[in-house]
C-alpha positions, 0 to 999 in steps of 0.5 A, spaced: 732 123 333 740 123 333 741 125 339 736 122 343 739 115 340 746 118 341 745 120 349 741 113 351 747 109 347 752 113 350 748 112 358 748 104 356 755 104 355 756 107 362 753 101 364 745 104 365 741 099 363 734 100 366 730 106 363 724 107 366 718 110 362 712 115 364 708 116 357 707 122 355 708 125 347 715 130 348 720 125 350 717 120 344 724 120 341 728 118 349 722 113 349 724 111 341 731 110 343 731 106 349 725 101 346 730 100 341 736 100 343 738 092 344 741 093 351 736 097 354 731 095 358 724 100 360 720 099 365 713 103 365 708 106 369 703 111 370 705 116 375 711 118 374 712 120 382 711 113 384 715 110 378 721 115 381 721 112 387 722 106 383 728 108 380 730 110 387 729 102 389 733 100 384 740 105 385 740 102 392 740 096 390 743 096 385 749 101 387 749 104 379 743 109 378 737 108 373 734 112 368 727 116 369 724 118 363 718 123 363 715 127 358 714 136 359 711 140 364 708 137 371 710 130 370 718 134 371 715 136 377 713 129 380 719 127 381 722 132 387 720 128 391 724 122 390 730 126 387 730 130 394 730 123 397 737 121 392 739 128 394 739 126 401 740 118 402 747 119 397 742 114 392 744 115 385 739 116 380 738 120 373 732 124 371 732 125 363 725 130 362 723 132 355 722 139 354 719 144 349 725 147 345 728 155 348 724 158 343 717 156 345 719 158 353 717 164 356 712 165 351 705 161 354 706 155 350 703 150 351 705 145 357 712 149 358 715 152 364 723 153 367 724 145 368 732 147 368 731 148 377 727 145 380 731 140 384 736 138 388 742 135 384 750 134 383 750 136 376 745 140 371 745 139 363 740 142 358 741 139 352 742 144 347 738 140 340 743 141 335 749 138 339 754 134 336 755 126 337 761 127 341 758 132 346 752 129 347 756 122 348 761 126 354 755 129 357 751 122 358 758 120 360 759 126 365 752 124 368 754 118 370 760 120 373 756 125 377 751 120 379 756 115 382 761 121 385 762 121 392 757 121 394 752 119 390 746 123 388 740 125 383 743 127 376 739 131 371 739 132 364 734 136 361 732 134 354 728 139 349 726 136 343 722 140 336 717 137 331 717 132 329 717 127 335 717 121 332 722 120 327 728 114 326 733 113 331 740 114 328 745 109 331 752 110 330 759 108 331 760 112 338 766 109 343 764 109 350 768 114 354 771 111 360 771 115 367 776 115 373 774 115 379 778 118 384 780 115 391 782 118 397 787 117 401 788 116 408 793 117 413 795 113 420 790 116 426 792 114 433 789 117 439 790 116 446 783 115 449 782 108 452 774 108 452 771 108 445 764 107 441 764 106 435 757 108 431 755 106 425 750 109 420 749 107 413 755 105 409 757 102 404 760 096 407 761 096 415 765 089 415 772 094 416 769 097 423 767 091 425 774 088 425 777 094 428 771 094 434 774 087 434 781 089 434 780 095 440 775 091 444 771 097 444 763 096 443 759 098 437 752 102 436 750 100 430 745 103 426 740 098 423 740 101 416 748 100 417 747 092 415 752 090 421 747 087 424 746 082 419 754 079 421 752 080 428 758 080 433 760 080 440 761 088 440 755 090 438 751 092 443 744 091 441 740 095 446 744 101 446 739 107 444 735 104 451 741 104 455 743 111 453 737 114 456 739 111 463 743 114 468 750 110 467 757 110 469 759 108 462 762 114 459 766 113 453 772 118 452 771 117 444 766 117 440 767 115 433 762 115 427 762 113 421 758 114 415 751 117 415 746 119 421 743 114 425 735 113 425 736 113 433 734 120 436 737 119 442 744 118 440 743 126 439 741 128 446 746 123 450 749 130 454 757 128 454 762 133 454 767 127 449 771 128 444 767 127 436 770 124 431 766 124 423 768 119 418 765 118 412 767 119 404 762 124 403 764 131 404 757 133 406 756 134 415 752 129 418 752 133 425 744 135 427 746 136 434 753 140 433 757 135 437 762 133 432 769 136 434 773 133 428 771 131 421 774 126 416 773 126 409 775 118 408 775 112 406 772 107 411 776 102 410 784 106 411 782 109 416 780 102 420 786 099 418 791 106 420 786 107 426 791 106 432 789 106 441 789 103 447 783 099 451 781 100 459 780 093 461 774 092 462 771 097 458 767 092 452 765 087 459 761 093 462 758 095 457 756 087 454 754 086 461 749 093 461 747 090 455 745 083 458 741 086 463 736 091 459 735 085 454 733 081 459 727 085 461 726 086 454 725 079 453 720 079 459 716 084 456 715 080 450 712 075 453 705 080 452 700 080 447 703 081 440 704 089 438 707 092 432 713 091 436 713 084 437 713 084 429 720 084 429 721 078 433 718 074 428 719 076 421 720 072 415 729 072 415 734 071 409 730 076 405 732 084 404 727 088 408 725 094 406 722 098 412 718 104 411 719 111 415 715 112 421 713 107 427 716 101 423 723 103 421 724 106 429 721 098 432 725 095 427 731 099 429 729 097 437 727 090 435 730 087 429 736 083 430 736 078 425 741 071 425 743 073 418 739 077 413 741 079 405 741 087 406 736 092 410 734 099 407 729 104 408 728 111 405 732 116 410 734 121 406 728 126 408 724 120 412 718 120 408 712 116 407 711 117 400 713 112 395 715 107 400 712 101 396 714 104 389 722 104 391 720 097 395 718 094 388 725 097 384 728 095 390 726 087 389 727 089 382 734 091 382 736 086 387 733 081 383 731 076 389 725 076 394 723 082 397 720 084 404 717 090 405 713 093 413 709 099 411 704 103 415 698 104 413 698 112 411 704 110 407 700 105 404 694 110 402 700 115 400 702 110 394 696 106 392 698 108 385 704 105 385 701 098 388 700 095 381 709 095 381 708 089 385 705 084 379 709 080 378 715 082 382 716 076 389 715 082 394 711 081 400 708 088 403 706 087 410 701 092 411 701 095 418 695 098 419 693 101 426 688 105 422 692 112 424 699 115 425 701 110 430 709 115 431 704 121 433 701 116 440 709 117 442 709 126 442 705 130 448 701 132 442 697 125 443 693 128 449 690 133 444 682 133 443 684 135 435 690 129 435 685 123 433 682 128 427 689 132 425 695 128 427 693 121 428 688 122 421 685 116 423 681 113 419 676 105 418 680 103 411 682 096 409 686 095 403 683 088 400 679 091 395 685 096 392 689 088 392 683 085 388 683 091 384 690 089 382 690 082 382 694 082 388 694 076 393 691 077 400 691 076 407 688 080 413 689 077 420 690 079 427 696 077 429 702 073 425 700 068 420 702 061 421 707 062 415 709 067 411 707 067 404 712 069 398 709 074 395 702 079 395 700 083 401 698 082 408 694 087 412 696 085 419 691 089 424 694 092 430 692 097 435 696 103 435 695 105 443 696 098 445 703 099 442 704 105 445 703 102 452 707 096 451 713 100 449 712 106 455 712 100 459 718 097 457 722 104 457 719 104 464 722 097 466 728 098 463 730 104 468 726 101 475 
């Protein structure tokens, strides 16, 4: 059909270039059209929520959102999850769900229902089948637009298509339409607080506040999905989240954040009466624990560079020292038998590190401070463990280098299906299994007598047959092989209650 050549057409002139396909009959024409068009390039999969988080994999590494194209009906449904993700994460993604055309709704038809509100997005359209060229060319190129906005996020457009389906593709001589995306302007911030921390959450590019930390003097949190910590530097202090739970002397007069929240909890409950500054471009309020006292919708860099203070002697050297010290004992206690913790001491580095939510995402952010690393992701949007391997996948593909993915085994087992996105593609899953939900041990509810059956959800399963069954090469071990190998899966076995202790034990030392 015309219009679904035209729209496709119009999104690879905007520079969406991957289109990934769930079969299904309604959306022939989208599928048609992206097959043949000479520029697109389509990936398929089978479950369309795990090919959702695929694309989500690759708009992080890629920066610019992929296409999603889905037939009617439930397969619509199985992309909330991602899209809320995207919602929540500032990840761009477009979703394009074939539909049954306005007449056919309402009406018990088959496979039809309202696809028009089912997620959280920047923009909607409904495709109207009978719009011209020039509308179908500037809605495609509005949907990108509002993909990469600030800030970023799920776009739908909602395509109904009528009989017959499989029809030729019209191609045309369209133009593009170019866009313009509008930059804020900052002005010159001065402040006379003397005793600053800078936080960092997720941001685009941290190197601006590096410089101004550097600048100031003053010391650095840095979230671990910031990626400032593969450019580490002398203001960074790595132990923070464990130096802020112990009675200090250290209390800083300013706290500035910049971008997204942290993965750490701590940072909410650090009781300061201290002024709160918010930057970020994104319009959105990143404040869980209501502390922020003034926000600033910015650019980074501008407002890095216009930022103006003063520095007390001594402050940045008080805090290196602090610093010093918990590290020491840290160190001390990795001189232990290997647990989960210690896994983030050894792995492999110079690769992308895609982390999944739960026990491996907080380790990392405790344990993880690589001497240089090409990128370090996560899904944080809404934290959950479904599709984790699925956006691994996207990820490596979108980055086009050699991945590493640390999951857990309920995230695992959550996304078997999406396990055949591995073949062919250079990632190494490294499977964290202490056969249960390992964050759980960490909550007041692990004393239950029901924990190991309703929290825990313990359970006996190893992953080698679900490799085998793949085609996917494997390794099971007990403790950190030799050498990692490039790509497949390694089951690493771990004991979650030992994990446990040793991190209880390592807080305790902390603070003796």
């Amino acid at each position: 059909m015309s219009n679904a050549w035209w729209l496709i057409d119009q999104l690879v002139a905007q520079g969406i270039t991957k289109f990934c396909v769930a079969p299904g009959s309604r959306s022939t024409p989208l599928v048609l059209a992206a097959t043949e068009h000479p520029l697109a390039e389509t990936v398929v999969h089978f479950d369309e929520r795990g090919l959702a988080f695929f694309a989500l994999g690759l708009g992080k590494g890629a920066g610019r959102p992929a296409a999603v194209i889905t037939t009617s009906g439930t397969a619509v449904a199985n992309l909330l999850p991602a899209a809320m993700e995207a919602h929540h994460s500032n990840t761009p993604l477009l979703l394009l769900t074939a539909d049954r055309p306005c007449e056919l709704r309402d009406c018990g038809a088959n496979q039809t229902c309202d696809q028009t509100q089912l997620f959280p997005h920047r923009w909607h359209m409904d495709l109207d089948p009978n719009l011209d060229e020039k509308t179908v060319r500037s809605i495609a190129a509005q949907s990108v637009f509002h993909a990469l906005s600030n800030p970023p996020g799920p776009v739908h457009l909602n395509c109904p298509f009528r009989d017959p389906l499989y029809t030729a593709c019209a191609s045309s001589q369209g133009k593009p339409i170019p866009l313009s995306f509008p930059q804020l302007i900052t002005p010159p911030a001065i402040t006379k607080a003397s005793r600053g921390v800078l936080l960092i959450g997720r941001v685009a590019d941290p190197s601006p506040i590096l410089k101004l930390a550097k600048r100031l003097r003053w010391p650095v949190f840095a979230d671990l999905l910031s990626n400032a910590r593969c450019t580490p530097t002398p203001e960074q202090i790595r132990h923070f989240d464990y130096l802020i739970r112990s009675p200090s002397e250290l209390k800083p007069d300013l706290i500035i954040h910049f971008g997204e929240r942290l993965i750490s909890k701590h940072i909410l409950d650090w009781e300061l009466e201290t002024p709160f500054i918010h930057v970020s471009p994104s319009p959105f309020l990143q404040d869980p624990a209501r502390r922020i006292s003034t926000r600033i919708q910015s650019d980074i860099l501008p407002f890095c560079e216009t930022f103006q203070a003063k520095t007390e002697d001594g402050w940045l050297e008080a805090w290196q020292e602090r610093d010093q010290e918990i590290g020491a004992n840290i160190e001390e206690r990795f001189q232990s038998s290997f647990t989960e913790a210690h896994l983030y001491r050894i792995l492999p580095e110079g690769r992308p590190l895609f982390l999944g939510n739960g026990l491996p995402i907080r380790d990392a952010d405790h344990f993880f401070f690589p001497t240089s690393c090409c990128g370090l992701f996560c899904n944080r949007g809404l934290s959950g463990i479904d599709g984790n391997i699925a956006t691994a996948a996207g990820l490596a593909d979108a980055l086009a280098t050699p991945l590493v993915a640390v999951i857990g085994d309920q995230a695992t087992l959550h996304d078997l299906n999406s396990l055949p996105l591995l073949k062919n593609r250079p990632i190494l899953l490294i499977i964290s299994n202490n056969f249960g939900g390992g964050i759980f041990e960490h909550l007041p509810i692990s004393q239950s007598p029901i924990f190991e059956t309703h929290f825990a959800a313990a359970h006996s399963y190893h992953f080698e047959l679900a490799a085998k069954m793949f085609d996917i090469p494997y390794l099971r071990c007990n403790e950190p092989p030799p050498s990692w190998p490039t790509s497949g899966i390694v089951e690493l076995i771990t004991d979650r209650k030992k994990n446990y202790q040793f991190q209880k034990g390592l807080i305790e030392t902390c603070f003796v």
